[in-house]
N, C-alpha and C positions, 0 to 999 in steps of 0.2 A: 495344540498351540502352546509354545514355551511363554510362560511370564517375562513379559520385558521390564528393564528398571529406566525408571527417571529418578533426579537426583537434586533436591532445592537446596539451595546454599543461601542462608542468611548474610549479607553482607552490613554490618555494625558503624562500620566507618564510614565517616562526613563523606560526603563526595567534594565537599568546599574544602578540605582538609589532601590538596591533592597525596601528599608523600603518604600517607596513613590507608587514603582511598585505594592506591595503585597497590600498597602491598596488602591490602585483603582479597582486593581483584587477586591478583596475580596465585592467592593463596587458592582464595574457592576453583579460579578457573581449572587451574593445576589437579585439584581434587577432582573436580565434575568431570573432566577428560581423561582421569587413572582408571577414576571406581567404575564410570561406566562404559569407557570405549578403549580402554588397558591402554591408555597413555601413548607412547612410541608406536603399538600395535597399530593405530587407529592408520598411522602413514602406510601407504601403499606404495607396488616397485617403481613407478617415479618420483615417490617424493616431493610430488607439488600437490601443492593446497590451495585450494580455488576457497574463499571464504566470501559471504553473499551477507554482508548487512540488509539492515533495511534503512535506505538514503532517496525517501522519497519527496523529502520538501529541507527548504533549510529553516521549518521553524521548529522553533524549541519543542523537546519532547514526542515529537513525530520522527525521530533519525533514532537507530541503535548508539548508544550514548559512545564519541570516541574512547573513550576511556577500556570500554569492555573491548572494542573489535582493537586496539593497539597491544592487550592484554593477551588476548587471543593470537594475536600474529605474533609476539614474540614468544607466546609458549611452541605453536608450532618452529618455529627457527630455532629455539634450546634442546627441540626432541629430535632433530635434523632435517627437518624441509628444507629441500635444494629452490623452492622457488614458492613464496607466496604470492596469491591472486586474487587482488579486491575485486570483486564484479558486482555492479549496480547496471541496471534500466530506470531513471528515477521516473516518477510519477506524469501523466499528461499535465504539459505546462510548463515544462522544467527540460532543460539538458546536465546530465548524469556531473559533463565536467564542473559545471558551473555550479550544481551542489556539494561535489564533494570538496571543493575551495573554500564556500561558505559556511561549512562545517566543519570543518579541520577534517577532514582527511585525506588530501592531499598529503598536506604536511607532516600528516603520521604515517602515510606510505613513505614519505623523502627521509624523514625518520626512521624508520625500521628495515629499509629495505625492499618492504612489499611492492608491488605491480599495482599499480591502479588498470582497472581495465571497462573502458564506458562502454557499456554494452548497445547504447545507441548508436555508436558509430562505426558499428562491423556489418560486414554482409549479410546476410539472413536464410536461412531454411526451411521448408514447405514444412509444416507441419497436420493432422486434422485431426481437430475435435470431435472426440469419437462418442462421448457422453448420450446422445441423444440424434437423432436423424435432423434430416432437414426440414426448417417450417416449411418450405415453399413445395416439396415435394410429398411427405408423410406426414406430419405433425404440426398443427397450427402453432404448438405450443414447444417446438423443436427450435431449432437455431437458425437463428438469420445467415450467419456465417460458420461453414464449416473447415476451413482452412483455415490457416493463421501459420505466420512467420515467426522462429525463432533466432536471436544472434549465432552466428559463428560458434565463438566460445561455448557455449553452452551447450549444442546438436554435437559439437568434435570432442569436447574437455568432458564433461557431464555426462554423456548418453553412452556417445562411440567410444571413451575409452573409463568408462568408470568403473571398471576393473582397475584401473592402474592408478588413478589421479582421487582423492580425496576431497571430498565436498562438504564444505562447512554450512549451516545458514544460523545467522547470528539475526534474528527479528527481534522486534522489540513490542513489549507487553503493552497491547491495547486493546480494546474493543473496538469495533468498526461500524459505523453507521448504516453501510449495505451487506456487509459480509459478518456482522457480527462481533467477528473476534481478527486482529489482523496479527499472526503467528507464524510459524513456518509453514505452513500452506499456503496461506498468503501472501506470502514473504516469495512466491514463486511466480505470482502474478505480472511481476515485472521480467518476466522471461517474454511473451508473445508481445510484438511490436506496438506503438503504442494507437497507432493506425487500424489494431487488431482487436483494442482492450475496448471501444465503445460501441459494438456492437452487443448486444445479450446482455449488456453488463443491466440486465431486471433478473427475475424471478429464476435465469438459467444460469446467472453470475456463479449458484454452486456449484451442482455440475462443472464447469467448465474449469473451476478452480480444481477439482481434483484430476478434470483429464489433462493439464498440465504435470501434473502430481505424477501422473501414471505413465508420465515421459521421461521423469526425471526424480527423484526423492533425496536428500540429503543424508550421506553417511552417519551424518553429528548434525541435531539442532542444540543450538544453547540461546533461551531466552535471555532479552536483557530487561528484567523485573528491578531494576535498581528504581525506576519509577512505573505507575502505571498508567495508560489513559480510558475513563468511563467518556460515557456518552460520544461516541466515536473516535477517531486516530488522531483526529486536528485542532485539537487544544487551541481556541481564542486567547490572546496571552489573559484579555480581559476577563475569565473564568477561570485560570491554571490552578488559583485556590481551592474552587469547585470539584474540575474534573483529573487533575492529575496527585494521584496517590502515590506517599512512600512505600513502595513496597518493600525494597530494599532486597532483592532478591535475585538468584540466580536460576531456572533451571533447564538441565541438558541431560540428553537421554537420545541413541542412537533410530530412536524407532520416532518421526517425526509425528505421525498419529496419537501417538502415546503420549509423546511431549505435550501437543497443543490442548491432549483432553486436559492432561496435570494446569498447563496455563490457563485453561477456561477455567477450569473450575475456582482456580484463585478469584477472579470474580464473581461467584458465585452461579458457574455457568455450565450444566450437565450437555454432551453432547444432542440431546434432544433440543437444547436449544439453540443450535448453531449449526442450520442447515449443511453445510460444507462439511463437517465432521460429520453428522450422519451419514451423509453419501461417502465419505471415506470407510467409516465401518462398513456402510450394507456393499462396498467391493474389495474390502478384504484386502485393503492397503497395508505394506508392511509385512508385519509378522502378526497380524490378524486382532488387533485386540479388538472386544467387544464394547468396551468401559472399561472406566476407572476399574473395576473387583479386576480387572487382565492385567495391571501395573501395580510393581513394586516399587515403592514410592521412597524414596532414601530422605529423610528428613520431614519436617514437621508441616503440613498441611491444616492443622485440624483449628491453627485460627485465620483460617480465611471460610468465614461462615454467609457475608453477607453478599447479596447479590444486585450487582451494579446493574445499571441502564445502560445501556447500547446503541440507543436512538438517540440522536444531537439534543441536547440542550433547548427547553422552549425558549431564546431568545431573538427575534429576529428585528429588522427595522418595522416600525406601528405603520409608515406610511410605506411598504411595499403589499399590494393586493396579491394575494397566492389565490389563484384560480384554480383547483382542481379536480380533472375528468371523473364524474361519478362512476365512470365502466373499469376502469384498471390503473393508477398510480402506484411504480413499483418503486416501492422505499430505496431500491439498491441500484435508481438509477436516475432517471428523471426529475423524481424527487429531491431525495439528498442531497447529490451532486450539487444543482445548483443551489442549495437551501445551506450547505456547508459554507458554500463559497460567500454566500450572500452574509451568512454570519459573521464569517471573519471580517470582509471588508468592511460594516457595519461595527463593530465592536473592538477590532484593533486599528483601522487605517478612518475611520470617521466618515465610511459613505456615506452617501444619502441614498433614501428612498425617493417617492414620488411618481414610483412605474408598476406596472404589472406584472405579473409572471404566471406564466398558463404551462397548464403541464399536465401531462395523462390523457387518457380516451374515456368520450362519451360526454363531449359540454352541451351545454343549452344553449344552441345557436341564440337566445334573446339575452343569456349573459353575454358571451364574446359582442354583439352587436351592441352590446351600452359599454365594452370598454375604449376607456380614452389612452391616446397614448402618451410618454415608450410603452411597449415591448417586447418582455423578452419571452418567444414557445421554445420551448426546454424538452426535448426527445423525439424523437420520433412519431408516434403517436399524434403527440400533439400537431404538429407540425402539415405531418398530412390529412388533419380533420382539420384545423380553422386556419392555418398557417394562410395559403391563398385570401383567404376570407377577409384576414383582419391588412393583408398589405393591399386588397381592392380597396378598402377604407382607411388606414392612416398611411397607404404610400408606403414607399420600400425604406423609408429613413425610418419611419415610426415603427421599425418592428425589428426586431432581433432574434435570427438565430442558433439553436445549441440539437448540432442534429444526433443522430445516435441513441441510444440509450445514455452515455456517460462520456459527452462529448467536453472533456475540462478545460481544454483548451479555447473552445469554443464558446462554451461559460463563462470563462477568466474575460476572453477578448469583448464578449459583451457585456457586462456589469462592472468591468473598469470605468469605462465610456458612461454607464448610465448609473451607476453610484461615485461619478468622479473622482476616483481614486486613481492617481497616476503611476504606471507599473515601475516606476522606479522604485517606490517605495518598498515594491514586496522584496527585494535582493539585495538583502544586508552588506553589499559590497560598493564601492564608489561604480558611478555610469561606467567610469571610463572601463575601469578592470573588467565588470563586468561583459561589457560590451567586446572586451579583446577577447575574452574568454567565449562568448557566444563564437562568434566570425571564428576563432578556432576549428568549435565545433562542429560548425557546419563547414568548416573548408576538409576537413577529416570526414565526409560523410552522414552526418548526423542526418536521423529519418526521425527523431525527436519532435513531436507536433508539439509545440509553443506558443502562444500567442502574439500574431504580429504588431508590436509597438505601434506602428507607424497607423492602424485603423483602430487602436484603443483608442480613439475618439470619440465623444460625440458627434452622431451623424447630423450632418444641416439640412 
């Protein structure tokens, strides 16, 4: 096995100081793309550049900062890309267009040139998750779902011609509530449709993160560590103090395994503890590294010593009951999901509590029979152990549910309604735009599962 290099780049300058900000970007970028992917070399005989931020929500510090991916498209266009290619699938809950509006990148595509390309709204490709066998056939503990759909773009530009075409992935530095760390491994998560993402998304979510990996890998990752995020991806703005750190940092390195150990460990976080990275080493993703002793690390590492949290933030609403399954609650699906969301809406949009929320396998049928209602069963699991139970006794309006293992959208639509929070607020744009922009998206095909406005009600 060859020693691969990753390359940190300290970045010194404000980011509030834009003129100052763009020309250190512009400087390290230029650096990290010479020393380790030989600059011009990196472009292949078409000349286009497909570059994959991470644009999974439009709130602050959950997006690759515009600044780096506008930085990075105009380096590729100076070295001679005939055609840059922004591609996003954003998060369940969300359509791709409507984020990259709210975040500026639209406008840095209309600026620079580049292609916006929403990947929720292209045709799709069989693809199978090869990780593990079937539960229903061989393995209890195998996969609900072995199939899964990928965009156009991605099975023809990505896979079928990436000999020719040039793949960027531009993630941005955080730790992730179910998957630990969310990097450029993760940052590939939004490849299978999002109709495809709430199945398994428990204790098989690693796994399946690498057998995407193993369809597709990134020529060039480059972290954006200009900030970071602890205690999961979704920063409460009411906690930003708390959970998001200057890092101030850049790093990029051709071997995406390599990259993500360098970025865990910035948090104090050795492959051993990031499920997803162990299953990439034990199948020899890449050019093979073992560990950290396998990368040549270009730049200074040795003051990031201390080691962050990864699990959300203890804050949640005092009057929401969390009921949980004593036989199995998987943090990375059932769980979090809803308990992320509930945070946010609690701590930045002013929900209210006053309901339940039951989640996981193995309750005490004499708990569930003393709860009063709303609400809301959250997974699978749940759902076919008391789910009938509790709508025999509080009726089909007193009960809400979140089917799948990490069903967001289905989450979002029901704790809008029962923490009264009205979905306008989450979309930093006016109704109206907004709403042109939706009806767009779905007149162009959009398979983008959203939550429907019109039953973010309370039920009567």
């Amino acid at each position: 096995m060859i020693k691969t290099q990753v390359i940190i780049e300290g970045i010194s300058a404000d980011p509030d100081d834009r003129s100052a900000f763009m020309a250190a970007l512009s400087r390290a970028v230029e650096n990290i793309f010479v020393v380790c992917g030989g600059g011009v070399q990196l472009l292949k005989s078409s000349r286009e550049v497909y570059i994959k931020p991470n644009a999974i929500d439009a709130k602050r510090f959950c997006y690759t900062r515009p600044e780096v991916l506008e930085t990075a498209i105009r380096y590729f266009f100076k070295i001679g890309a005939s055609d840059v290619y922004v591609i996003e699938n954003s998060t369940q809950g969300n359509y791709t267009r409507l984020v990259f509006e709210a975040i500026g990148y639209t406008d840095i595509c209309k600026q620079t040139g580049a292609i916006p390309v929403f990947l929720d709204e292209e045709p799709t490709e069989r693809f199978e998750f090869k990780g593990k066998p079937s539960a229903k056939e061989q393995d209890p503990r195998g996969y609900d779902l072995t199939n899964f759909e990928m965009p156009h773009t991605v099975a023809k530009e990505l896979i079928n011609r990436k000999k020719e075409n040039l793949y960027v992935s531009i993630p941005k530095l955080k730790t992730h509530s179910m998957a630990g760390v969310s990097l450029g491994i993760k940052n590939q998560w939004a490849f299978p449709r999002h109709q495809d993402r709430k199945f398994d998304h428990n204790y098989n979510l690693h796994s399946k993160l690498v057998d995407v990996l193993e369809y597709v890998q990134p020529d060039f990752t480059l972290i954006d560590g200009i900030e970071g995020t602890i205690c999961g991806h979704y920063p409460p703005e009411a906690l930003v103090d708390k959970l998001v750190k200057p890092f101030r940092i850049l790093i990029g390195g051709v071997d995406v395994l390599a990259t993500d150990i360098v970025g865990a460990r910035v948090f104090g976080l050795a492959p051993e503890d990031v499920p997803h990275l162990k299953i990439a080493i034990e199948r020899r993703i890449g050019v093979g590294v073992q560990g950290i002793k396998d990368i040549d690390i270009v730049g200074d590492i040795s003051g990031f010593n201390e080691k962050y949290p990864t699990d959300l933030y203890p804050e949640f609403p005092p009057d929401v009951n969390i009921v949980q399954g004593k036989k199995l609650v998987c943090r990375e699906g059932c769980k979090n999901n809803p308990l992320a969301v509930l945070q946010v809406l609690y701590l930045d949009y002013g929900g209210k509590g006053g309901f339940q929320l039951v989640i996981g396998k193995g309750h005490d049928p004499k708990v569930i029979d003393r709860l009063k209602g709303p609400v809301l069963v959250a997974g699978h699991c749940a759902i076919e152990e008391v789910g009938e139970r509790l709508q025999q006794r509080l009726g089909k309006n007193g009960v809400y549910f979140s089917d799948g293992c990490n069903n967001l959208a289905q989450t979002i639509g029901a704790l809008l309604p029962l923490m009264k929070v009205s979905p306008q607020k989450l979309v930093p744009l006016s109704t109206e735009k907004a709403t042109t922009i939706i009806l767009e998206a779905i007149k162009r095909g959009s398979h983008a599962i959203a939550p429907n406005v019109s039953t973010s009600l309370p039920k009567k």
